[in-house]
C-alpha positions in Angstrom: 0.0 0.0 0.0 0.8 3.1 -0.8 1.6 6.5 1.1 -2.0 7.8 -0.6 -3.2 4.7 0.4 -2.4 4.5 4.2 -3.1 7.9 4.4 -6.9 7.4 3.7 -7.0 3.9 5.6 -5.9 6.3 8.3 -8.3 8.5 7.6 -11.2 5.6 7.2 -10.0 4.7 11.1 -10.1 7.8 12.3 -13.5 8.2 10.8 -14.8 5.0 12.4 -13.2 5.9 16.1 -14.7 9.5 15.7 -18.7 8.2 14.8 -17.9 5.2 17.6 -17.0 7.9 20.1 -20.1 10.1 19.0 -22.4 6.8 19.1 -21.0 6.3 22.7 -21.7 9.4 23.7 -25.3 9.4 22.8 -25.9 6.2 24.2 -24.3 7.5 27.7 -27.0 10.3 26.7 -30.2 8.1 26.5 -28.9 6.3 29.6 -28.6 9.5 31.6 -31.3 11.6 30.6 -33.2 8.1 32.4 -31.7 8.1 34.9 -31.8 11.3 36.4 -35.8 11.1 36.6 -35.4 9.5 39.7 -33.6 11.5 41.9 -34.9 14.8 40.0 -38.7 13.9 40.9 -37.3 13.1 44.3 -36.7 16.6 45.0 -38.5 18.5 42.6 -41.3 17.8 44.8 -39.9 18.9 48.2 -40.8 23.0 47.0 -44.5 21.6 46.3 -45.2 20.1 49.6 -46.7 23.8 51.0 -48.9 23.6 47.7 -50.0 20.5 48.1 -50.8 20.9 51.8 -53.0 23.6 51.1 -54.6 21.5 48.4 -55.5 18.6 49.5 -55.5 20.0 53.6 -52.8 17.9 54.9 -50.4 18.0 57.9 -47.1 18.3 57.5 -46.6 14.7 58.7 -49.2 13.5 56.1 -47.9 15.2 52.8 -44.3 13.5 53.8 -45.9 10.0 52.8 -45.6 11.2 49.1 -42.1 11.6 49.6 -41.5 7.9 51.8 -43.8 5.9 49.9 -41.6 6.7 46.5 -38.5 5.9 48.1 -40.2 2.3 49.9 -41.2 1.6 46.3 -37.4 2.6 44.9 -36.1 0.7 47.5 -37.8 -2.3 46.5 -37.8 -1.6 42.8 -34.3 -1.2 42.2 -32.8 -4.7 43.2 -36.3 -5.9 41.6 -36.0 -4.1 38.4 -32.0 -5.0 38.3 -32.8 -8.7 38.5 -35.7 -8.3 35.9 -32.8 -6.1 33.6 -30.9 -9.4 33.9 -33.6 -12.4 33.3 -35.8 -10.5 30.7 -33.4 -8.0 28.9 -31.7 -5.0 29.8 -33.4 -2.6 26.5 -36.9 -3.9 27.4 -36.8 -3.3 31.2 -35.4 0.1 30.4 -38.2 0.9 27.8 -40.5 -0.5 30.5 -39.4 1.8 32.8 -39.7 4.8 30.6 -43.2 3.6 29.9 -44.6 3.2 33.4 -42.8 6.9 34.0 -44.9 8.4 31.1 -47.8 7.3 32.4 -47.7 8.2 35.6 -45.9 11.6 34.5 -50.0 11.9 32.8 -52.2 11.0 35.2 -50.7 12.6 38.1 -52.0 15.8 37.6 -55.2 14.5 37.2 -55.2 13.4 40.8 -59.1 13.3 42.4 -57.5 12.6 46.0 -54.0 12.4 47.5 -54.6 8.7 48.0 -54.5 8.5 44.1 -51.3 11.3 43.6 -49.4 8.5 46.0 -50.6 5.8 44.2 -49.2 7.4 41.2 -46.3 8.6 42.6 -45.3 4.9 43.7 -45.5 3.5 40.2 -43.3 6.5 38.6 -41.0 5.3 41.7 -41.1 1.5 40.2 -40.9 2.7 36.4 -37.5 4.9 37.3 -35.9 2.1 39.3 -35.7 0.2 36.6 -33.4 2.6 34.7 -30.4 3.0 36.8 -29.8 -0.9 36.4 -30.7 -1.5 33.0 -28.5 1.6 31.8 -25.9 0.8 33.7 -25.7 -2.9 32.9 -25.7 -1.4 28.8 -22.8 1.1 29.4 -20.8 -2.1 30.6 -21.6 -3.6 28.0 -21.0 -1.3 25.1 -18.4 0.8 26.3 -15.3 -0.7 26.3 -12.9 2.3 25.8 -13.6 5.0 28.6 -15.6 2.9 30.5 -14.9 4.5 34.0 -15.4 7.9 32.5 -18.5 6.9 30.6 -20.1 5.4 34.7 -18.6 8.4 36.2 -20.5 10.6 33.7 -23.5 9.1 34.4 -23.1 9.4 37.9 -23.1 12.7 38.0 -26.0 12.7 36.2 -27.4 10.6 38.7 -26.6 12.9 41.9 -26.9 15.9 40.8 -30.2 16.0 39.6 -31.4 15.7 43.1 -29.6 18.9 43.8 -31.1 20.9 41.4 -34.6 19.5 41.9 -35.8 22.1 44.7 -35.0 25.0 42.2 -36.6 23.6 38.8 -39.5 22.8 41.1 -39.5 26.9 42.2 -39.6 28.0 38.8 -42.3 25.2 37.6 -44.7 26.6 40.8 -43.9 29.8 39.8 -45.2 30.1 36.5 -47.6 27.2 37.4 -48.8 25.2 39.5 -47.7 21.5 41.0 -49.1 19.4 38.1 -46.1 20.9 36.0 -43.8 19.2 38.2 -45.0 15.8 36.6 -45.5 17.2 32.6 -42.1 18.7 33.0 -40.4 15.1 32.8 -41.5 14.6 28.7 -38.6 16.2 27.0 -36.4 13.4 29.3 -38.5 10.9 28.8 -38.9 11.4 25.3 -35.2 12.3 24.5 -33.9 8.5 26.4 -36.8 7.0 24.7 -36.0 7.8 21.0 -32.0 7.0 21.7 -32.7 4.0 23.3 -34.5 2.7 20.7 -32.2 3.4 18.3 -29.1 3.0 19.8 -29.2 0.2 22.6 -28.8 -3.4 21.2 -31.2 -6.2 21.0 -32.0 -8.0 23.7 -31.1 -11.7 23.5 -33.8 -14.4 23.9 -34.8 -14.1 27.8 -33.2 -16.7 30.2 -35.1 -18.0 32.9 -38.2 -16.4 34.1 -40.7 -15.4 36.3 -39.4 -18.8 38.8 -35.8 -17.7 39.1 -36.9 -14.6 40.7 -36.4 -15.1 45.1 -40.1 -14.0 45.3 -40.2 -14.6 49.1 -37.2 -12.7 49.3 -38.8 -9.5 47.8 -41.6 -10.2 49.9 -40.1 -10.0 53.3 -37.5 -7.3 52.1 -40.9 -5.3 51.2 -42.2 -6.5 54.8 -39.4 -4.8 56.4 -38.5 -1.9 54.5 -42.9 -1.1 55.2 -42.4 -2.0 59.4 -39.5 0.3 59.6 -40.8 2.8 57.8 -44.1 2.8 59.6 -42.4 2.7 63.0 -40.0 5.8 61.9 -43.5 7.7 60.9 -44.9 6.4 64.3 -42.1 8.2 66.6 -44.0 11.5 66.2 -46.8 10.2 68.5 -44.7 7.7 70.7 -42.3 4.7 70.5 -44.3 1.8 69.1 -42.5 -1.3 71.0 -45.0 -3.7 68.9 -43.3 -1.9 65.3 -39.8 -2.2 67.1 -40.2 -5.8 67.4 -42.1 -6.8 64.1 -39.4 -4.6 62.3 -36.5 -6.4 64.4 -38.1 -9.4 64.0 -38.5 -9.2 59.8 -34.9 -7.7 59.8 -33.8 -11.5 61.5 -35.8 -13.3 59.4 -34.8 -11.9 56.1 -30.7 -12.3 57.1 -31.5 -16.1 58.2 -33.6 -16.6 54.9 -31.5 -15.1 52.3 -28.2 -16.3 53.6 -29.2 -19.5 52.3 -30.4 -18.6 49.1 -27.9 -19.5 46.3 -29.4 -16.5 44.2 -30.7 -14.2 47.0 -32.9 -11.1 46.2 -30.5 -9.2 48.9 -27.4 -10.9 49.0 -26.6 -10.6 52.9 -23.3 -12.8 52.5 -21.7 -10.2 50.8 -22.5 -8.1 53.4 -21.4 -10.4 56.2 -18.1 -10.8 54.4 -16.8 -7.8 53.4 -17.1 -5.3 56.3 -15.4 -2.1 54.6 -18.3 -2.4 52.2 -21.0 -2.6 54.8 -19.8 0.4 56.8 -19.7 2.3 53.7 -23.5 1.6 53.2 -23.9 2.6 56.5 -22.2 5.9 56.2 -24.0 6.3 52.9 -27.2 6.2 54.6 -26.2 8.3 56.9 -25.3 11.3 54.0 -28.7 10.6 52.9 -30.7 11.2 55.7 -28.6 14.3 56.3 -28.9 15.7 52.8 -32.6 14.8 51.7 -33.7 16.4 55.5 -32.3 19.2 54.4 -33.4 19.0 50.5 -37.0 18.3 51.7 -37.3 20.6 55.1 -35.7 24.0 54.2 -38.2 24.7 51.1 -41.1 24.3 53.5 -39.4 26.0 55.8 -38.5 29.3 53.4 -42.4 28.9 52.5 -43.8 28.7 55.7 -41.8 30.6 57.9 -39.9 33.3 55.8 -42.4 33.5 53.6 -41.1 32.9 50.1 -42.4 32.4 47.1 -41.4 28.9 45.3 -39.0 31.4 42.5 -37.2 32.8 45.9 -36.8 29.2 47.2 -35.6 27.9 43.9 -33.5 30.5 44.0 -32.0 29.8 47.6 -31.9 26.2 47.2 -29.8 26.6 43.8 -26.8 27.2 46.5 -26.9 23.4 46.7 -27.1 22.4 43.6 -24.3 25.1 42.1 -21.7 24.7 44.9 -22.4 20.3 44.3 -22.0 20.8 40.9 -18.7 23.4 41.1 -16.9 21.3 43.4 -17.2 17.6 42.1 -14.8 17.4 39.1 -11.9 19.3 42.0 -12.7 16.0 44.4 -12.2 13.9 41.6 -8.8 15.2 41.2 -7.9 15.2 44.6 -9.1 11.3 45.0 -7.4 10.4 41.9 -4.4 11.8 43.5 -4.5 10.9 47.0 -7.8 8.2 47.7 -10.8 9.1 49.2 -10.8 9.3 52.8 -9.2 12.7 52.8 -12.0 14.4 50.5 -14.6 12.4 53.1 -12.7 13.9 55.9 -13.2 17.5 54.7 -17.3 16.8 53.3 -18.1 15.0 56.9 -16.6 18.0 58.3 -18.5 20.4 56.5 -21.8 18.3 57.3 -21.2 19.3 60.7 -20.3 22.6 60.1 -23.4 23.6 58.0 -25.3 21.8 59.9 -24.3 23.9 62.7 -24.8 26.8 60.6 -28.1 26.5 60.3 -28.7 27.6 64.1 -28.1 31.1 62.9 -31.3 30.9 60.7 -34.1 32.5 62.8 -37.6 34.4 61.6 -36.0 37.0 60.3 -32.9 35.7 59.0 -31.4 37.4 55.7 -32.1 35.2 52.1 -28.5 35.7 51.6 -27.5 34.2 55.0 -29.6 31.0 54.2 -27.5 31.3 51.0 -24.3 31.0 52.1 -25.6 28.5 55.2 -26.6 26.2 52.0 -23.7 26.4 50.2 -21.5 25.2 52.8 -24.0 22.0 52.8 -23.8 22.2 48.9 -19.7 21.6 49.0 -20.3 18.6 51.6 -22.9 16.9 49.0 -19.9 17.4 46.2 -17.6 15.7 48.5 -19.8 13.1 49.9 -21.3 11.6 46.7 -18.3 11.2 44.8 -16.2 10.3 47.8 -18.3 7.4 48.7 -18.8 5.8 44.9 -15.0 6.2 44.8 -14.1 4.6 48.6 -17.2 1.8 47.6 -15.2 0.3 44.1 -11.5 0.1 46.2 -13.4 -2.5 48.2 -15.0 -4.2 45.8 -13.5 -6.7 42.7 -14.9 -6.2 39.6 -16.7 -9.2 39.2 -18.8 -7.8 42.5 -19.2 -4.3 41.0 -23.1 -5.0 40.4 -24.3 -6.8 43.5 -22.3 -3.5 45.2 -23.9 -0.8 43.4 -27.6 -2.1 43.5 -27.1 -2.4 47.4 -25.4 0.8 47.0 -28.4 2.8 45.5 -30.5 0.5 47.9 -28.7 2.4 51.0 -29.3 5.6 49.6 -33.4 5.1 49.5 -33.2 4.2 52.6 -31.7 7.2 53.7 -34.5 9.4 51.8 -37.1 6.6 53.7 -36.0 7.6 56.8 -35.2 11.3 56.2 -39.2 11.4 55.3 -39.9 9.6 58.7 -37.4 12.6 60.7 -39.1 15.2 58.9 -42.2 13.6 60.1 -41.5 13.5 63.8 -39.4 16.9 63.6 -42.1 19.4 61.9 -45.1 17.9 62.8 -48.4 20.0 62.1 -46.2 23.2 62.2 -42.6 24.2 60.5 -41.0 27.0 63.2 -37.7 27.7 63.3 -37.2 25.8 66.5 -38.0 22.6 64.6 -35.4 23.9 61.8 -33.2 24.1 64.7 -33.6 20.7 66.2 -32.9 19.1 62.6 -29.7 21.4 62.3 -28.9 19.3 66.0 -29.9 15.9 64.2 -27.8 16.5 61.1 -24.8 17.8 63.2 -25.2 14.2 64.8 -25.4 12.1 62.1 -22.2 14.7 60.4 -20.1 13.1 63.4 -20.7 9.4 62.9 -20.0 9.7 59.4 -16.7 11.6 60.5 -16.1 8.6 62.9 -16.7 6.0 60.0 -14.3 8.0 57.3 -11.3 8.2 60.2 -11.8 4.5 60.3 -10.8 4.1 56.6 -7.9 2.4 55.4 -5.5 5.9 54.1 -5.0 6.1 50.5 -8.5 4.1 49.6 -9.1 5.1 46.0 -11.5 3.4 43.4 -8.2 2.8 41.3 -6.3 0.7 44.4 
């Protein structure tokens, strides 16, 4: 071949590496314009809890069941919907998924009762579960080149969102009403739906079935995700020793029954073995219950109590999101050069410290002193969320990297379950800024254990070790 000739075979490969590249990219797209539907409806919703209060006459205590009964149903969807990904196809639960979304993205507004907005609610919950799983699984196995940067992407996509859902939701109340919360998931929808289809691969011929499912394990995990959750919800009106023990008691049953299950729906083996792993989860549901307190109280709070509008607490919660946002590609430097724990360190630290903060929000407190009280929290969610995916993989081999992440995302509903239930016993019928006060306390609390459980990490722990 000639020099004419090599030249255009080179120019033939680069050709074919640039549309591969563009091709990846897109699919990454499809995945992560799925995935974020989740966590974005999480919080979108926390700026519409006022409105919907004075809609449908609710307590404060009652309006928080919209936001724990879509987290009980994520918690049990996801390991559900990951197992399904696997047995059925990984592009048809994902489609699925996007489906059961759109529909409940249409008939929510149409809501008669709040019984039937949570009963909508819980099936967007199961249809969004399904596609952090399924995309994941695809980008594993189409992306062979850039694969960590390609999950890491997507991750961000995936924790983010959350962060930014209090001040979409502002603006959508603003020039609307709570209805637009739902409608205003179409142009995601519909932009995964139409690269998905075109761009994720056939599914092979389904393996197993409906059998190979652990069906009693999703049962009692259900059993005892509900009992908790109930007896978290109770503590507003006294300890319920009866809940404590059939929640205990569920908790025992489902470790004895799944640990010997050869395919367990949880698989608590991997749990019991790899103890790094299991404090991580722990700590990761302690971030959780920190963050989404403060995601889901403070717009009620700058509602109720300051008396902003939902564009001034969009506006106020954007601290969040932007300061989230700014500092996560600087942590992923600083873990890629010296491991996690130290970028932990500092985010537990600053959960504590904006925690602490938030004491100096009273009645008449400034908008730009809950700003800057905010932002602080807004660098500890950078930290945290990348600091814990990153200190989860050095613990885990490869060939483990999907039982750990669906537990993963498992810890984190959790978290939002029983951040709901805090709220719950915290604001009661009322939001003052003595309850605000008593969650800044809480927070600061659960901002030390984590601190506790990140000096206990092994130095250097880095998801390249």
């Amino acid at each position: 071949m000639g020099i004419e000739g090599k030249r255009k075979e080179g120019d033939r490969m680069e050709l074919a590496r640039t549309a591969m590249k563009r091709k990846d990219l897109l699919l990454i797209t499809a995945v992560a314009l799925g995935i974020l539907l989740n966590p974005l409806n999480t919080t979108m919703i926390s700026v519409a809890l006022a409105r919907l209060q004075e809609d449908f006459q609710l307590t404060f205590g009652e309006v928080s069941w919209l936001i724990s009964t879509y987290y009980l149903a994520s918690a049990i969807g996801q390991p559900l919907m990951g197992k399904w990904s696997d047995l059925y196809g990984r592009k048809r639960i994902f489609m699925f998924g996007l489906l059961l979304v759109t529909a409940a993205s249409c008939l929510a507004p149409l809501s008669p009762s709040f019984g039937w907005l949570i009963g909508f609610r819980i099936i967007q919950a199961f249809g969004s579960s399904a596609l952090f799983p399924a995309g994941m699984g695809i980008i594993r196995g189409q992306i062979t080149s850039g694969q960590a940067q390609a999950l890491g992407i997507v991750s961000i996509f995936s924790s983010t969102s959350a962060a930014f859902g209090p001040s979409i939701g502002g603006f959508l109340l603003h020039y609307g009403d709570w209805p637009l919360i739902f409608l205003c998931n179409f142009p995601f929808i519909i932009g995964s739906f139409l690269l998905a289809w075109k761009l994720f691969p056939r599914d092979p011929k389904p393996e197993g079935g409906a059998m190979a499912m652990d069906w009693t394990g999703v049962a009692l995990f259900s059993a005892t995700i509900f009992m908790w959750l109930l007896f978290f919800l109770s503590l507003a009106s006294g300890f319920s020793l009866w809940q404590f023990a059939v929640g205990a008691a569920l908790t025992y049953g489902l470790y004895r029954y799944e640990l010997r299950r050869k395919q367990p729906f949880i698989n608590v083996a991997f749990l019991r073995d790899n103890r790094n792993v299991t404090l991580i989860y722990v700590q990761f549901i302690l971030t959780n219950i920190a963050f989404y307190s403060i995601m889901f109280g403070i717009p009620s709070y700058l509602q109720q109590v300051q008396g902003m509008d939902p564009q001034q607490t969009g506006l106020v919660m954007l601290s969040i999101a932007g300061f989230s946002v700014v500092v996560t590609p600087l942590v992923g430097r600083w873990i890629e050069r010296s491991g996690s724990k130290r970028p932990l360190l500092v985010g537990t630290a600053a959960v504590v410290a904006g925690s602490l903060l938030m004491l100096l929000i009273g009645d008449r407190a400034s908008a730009l002193t809950i700003f800057l009280v905010l932002s602080v929290l807004g660098i500890a969610n950078g930290f945290n969320n990348l600091g814990m995916q990153t200190s989860l993989y050095a613990f885990v081999a490869k060939e483990e990297t999907g039982i750990a992440s669906g537990l993963f995302m498992t810890s984190r509903f959790i978290g939002t379950i029983l951040s709901s239930s805090l709220l719950a016993a915290l604001f009661g019928d009322t939001i003052t800024s003595g309850h605000l006060h008593s969650m800044a306390w809480v927070c600061a609390a659960l901002g030390l254990l984590m601190l506790a459980l990140t000096a206990r990490m092994p130095q250097g722990s880095s998801a390249t070790d």
